[in-house]
C-alpha positions, -999 to +999 in steps of 0.1 A: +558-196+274+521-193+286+494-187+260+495-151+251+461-131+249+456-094+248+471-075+276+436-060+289+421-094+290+423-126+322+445-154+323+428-186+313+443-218+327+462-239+301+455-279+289+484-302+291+498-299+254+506-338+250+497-368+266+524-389+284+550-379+257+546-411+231+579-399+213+597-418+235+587-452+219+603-439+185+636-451+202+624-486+199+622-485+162+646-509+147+670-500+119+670-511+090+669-509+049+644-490+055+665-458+066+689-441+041+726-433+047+721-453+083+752-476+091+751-511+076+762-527+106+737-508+124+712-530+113+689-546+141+698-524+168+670-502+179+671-463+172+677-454+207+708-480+207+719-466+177+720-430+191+734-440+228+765-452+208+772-415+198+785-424+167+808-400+140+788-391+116+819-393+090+836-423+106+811-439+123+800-464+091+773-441+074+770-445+040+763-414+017+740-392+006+734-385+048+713-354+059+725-339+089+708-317+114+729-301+140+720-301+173+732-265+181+716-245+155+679-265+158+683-257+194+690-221+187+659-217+167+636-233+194+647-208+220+647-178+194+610-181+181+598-187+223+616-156+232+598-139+203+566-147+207+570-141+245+583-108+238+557-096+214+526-114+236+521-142+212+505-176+213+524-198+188+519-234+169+542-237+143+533-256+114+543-291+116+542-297+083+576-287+076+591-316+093+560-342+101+588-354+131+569-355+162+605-357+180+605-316+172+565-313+180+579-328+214+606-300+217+587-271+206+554-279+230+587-276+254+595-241+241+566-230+248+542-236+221+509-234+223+494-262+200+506-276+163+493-263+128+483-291+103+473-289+068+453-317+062+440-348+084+470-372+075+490-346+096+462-344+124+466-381+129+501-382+130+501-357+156+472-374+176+493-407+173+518-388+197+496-371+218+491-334+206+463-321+225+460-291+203+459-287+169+447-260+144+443-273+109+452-246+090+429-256+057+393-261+049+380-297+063+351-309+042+358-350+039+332-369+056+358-399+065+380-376+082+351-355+099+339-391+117+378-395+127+381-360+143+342-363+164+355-395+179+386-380+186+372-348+205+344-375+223+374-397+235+393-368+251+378-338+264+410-321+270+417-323+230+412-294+211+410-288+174+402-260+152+400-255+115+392-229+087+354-224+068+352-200+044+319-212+023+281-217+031+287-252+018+314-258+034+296-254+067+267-273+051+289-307+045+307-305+075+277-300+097+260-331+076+294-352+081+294-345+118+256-350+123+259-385+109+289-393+126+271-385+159+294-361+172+285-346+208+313-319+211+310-292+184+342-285+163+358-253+170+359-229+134+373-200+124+365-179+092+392-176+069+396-142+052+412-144+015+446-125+010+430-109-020+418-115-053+435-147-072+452-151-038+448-192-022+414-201-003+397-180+023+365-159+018+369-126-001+347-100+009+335-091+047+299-097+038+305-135+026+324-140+056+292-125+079+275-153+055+296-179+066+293-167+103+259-167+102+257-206+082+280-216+113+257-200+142+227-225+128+243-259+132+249-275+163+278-293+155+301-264+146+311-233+172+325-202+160+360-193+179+378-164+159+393-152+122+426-165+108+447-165+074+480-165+058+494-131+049+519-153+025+498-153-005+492-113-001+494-106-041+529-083-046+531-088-008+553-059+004+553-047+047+529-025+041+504-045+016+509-073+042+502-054+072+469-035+056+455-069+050+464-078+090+449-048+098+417-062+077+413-096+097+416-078+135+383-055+120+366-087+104+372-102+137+360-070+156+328-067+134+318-105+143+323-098+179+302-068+177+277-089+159+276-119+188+291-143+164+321-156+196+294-152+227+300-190+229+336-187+230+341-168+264+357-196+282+384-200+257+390-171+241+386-151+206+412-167+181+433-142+159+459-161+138+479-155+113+518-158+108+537-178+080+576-177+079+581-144+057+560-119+077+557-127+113+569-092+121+543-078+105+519-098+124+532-088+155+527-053+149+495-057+138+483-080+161+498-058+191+471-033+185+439-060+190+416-038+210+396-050+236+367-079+226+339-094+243+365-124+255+401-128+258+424-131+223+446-157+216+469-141+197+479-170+174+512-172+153+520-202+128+554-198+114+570-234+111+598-230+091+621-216+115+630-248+132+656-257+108+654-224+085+676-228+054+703-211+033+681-201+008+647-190+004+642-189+040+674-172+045+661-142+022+628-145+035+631-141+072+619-113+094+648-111+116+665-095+082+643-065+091+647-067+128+684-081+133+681-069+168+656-094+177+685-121+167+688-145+139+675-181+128+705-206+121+703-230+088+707-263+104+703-289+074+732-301+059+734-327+029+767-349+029+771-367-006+805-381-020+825-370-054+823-398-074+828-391-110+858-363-119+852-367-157+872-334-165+887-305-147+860-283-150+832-306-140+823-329-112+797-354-099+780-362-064+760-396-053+729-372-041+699-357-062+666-355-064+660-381-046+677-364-015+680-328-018+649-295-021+656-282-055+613-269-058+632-232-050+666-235-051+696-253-060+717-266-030+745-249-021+776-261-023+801-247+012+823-274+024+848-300+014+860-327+036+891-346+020+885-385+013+922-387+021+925-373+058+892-358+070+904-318+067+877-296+060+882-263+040+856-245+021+841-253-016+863-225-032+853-224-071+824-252-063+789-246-078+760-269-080+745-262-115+723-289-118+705-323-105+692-356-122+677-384-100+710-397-081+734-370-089+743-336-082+761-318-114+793-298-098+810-269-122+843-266-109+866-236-116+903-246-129+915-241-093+891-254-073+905-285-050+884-313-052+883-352-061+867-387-064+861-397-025+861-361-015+827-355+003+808-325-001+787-302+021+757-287+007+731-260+022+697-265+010+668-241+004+629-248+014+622-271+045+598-285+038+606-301+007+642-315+025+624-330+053+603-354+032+628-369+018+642-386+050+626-410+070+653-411+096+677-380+098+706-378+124+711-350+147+743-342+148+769-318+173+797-297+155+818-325+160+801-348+143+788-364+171+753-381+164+735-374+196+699-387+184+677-395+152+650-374+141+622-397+126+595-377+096+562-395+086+548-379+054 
């Protein structure tokens, strides 16, 4: 996928997206006690030796709790979201800080994507470490450490390119005095961030304080105006059309500052528009498909990150495609494998996993399949409900006919991303088969 600006407007040639592809060297990692659920005997072989021996994930000596991926469905949801945002004129850099695993960064730049969203600058580091060469933090960056990390970053590589959110005078105030000092001599890109509304997250709330913040920006010359951006997720009772009106609010804030010469510096690169969580990227590419025509190109920016490994829960609910099924639809791809190992009475079980190991911020895991300790048949968790989990355990209620016992292990679907990756340093990748193909490696 190209990057995607508004159809009236020229092409503009893209930057490479990462430099000499550094995930490689993640294979050279050794395994050890470091690394959950990882085979005992495993340890001392490197990650990429470990993977080339295409080991079962049930018989191949891992140990449980064990988080799988699979390899089909994460692969299903990297070519869904490209198509997508090729089909609707999209740029796209999904948030990476749903998994922090450059090994994904590495396939989605692959499937087309434009750049990677951070949060804050521990994620922007990571991402530099393995050779991102565009990233938009999607927050407010005011610390004076990280603002003398980021200016040498942009003056060691000119084809690096970074933008971030202001929405105060001071704000531009400290990061213009942080830069200054640091003796930055490439300005860092900004874009104004417009509030979702009143007792919504950060962002400015009214169109005049964000002409403010435009104009605070236009005095320093360590700071260069690019565009308008936000998150429509924290849109109070957000509903299509409360969602979209406030869409509709950032393309005229972002119209107004054009009109008022606020981007003339921006011509070579382009006006950014961005917007575009998990929950309401249909909206945005509604909205954004009626951009009129600027002083400069638009890139057309979309941020959703969640999709990669999507869930079977709050995700699940959440997801556009339930409103436009034709486009297609996202595949959960997590599953947690953790062992029965207390059947104290008929109606109750326990599992070795908890807290420690599963999302349970949202939701509960889920649990779907049984695969019998005696013979390795799999049949579903008939009369199986998580109901509750402490530290190390999972709490099963178990109905008087549901088939289940000690050295049984259970499958569970879990709800929220972003809260599964972090637990899991290391995280197979596994085929339907149970083939593990590769290892997926987080850093949060």
């Amino acid at each position: 996928m190209g990057v995607a600006y508004a159809a009236t407007t020229t092409s503009i040639e893209e930057a490479p997206l990462a430099a000499d592809r550094p995930v490689a060297g993640l294979a050279d990692e050794l395994v050890d006690h470091r690394f959950k659920a990882l085979p005992p005997d495993a340890e001392g072989l490197t990650v990429g030796a470990l993977a080339a021996e295409r080991r079962n994930l049930f018989t191949g000596g891992f140990t449980t709790p064990v988080l799988a991926l699979s390899a089909e469905s994460v692969e299903h949801n990297l070519a869904l979201l490209e198509t997508y945002a090729e089909r609707h004129g999209l740029a796209f850099a999904p948030h990476g800080k749903t998994s922090m695993a450059p090994q994904l960064f590495d396939r989605q730049l692959a499937h087309g994507a434009w750049g990677i969203t951070a949060a804050v600058p521990h994620q922007a580091r990571v991402y530099r470490a393995y050779g991102i060469r565009r990233i938009f933090l999607a927050n407010e960056l005011v610390d004076a450490a990280a603002l003398r990390w980021l200016a040498g970053e942009l003056d060691a590589d000119p084809e690096f390119r970074f933008i971030c959110y202001v929405d105060s005078v001071r704000g531009v105030e400290l990061m213009d005095e942080a830069l200054r000092a640091a003796g930055a001599s490439r300005p860092v890109d900004v874009v104004v961030e417009l509030g979702a509304g009143e007792g919504a997250r950060t962002g400015v709330r009214t169109e005049a304080e964000c002409a403010a913040v435009a104009a605070a920006v236009a005095t320093t010359g360590t700071l260069r105006l690019v565009g308008v951006a936000g998150y429509e997720g924290e849109v109070p009772d957000a509903s299509g059309e409360r969602v979209r009106e406030w869409l509709r609010r950032l393309v005229a804030l972002a119209v107004d500052l054009d009109r008022a010469g606020r981007f003339a510096a921006t011509a070579a690169e382009g006006i950014v528009i961005s917007a575009g969580g998990s929950a309401w990227f249909d909206a945005v590419a509604d909205v954004f498909a009626d951009i009129p025509d600027l002083s400069a190109p638009v890139l057309k920016l979309l941020r959703s990150g969640a999709y990669v490994s999507h869930d079977d829960g709050h995700y699940r609910h959440l997801t556009p495609f339930n409103r436009v099924p034709e486009e297609g639809a996202l595949q959960p791809a997590f599953r947690l494998w953790a062992q029965v190992v207390s059947r104290p009475c008929a109606e109750q079980a326990f599992l070795n996993a908890g807290k420690r190991d599963a999302a349970y911020d949202l939701d509960l895991p889920q649990a779907q399949v049984v695969r019998s300790g005696r013979d390795g048949t799999v049949r579903p968790a008939t009369g199986i409900t998580v109901s509750g989990l402490s530290d190390q355990h999972t709490w099963l209620r178990t109905e008087p006919d549901a088939e289940l016992e000690v050295g049984d292990w259970v499958g569970m679907g879990l709800s929220h991303p972003c809260t599964s990756f972090d637990k899991w340093q290391l995280i197979p990748l596994v085929e339907a088969d149970g083939t593990v193909t590769d290892y997926i490696r987080t850093f949060f």
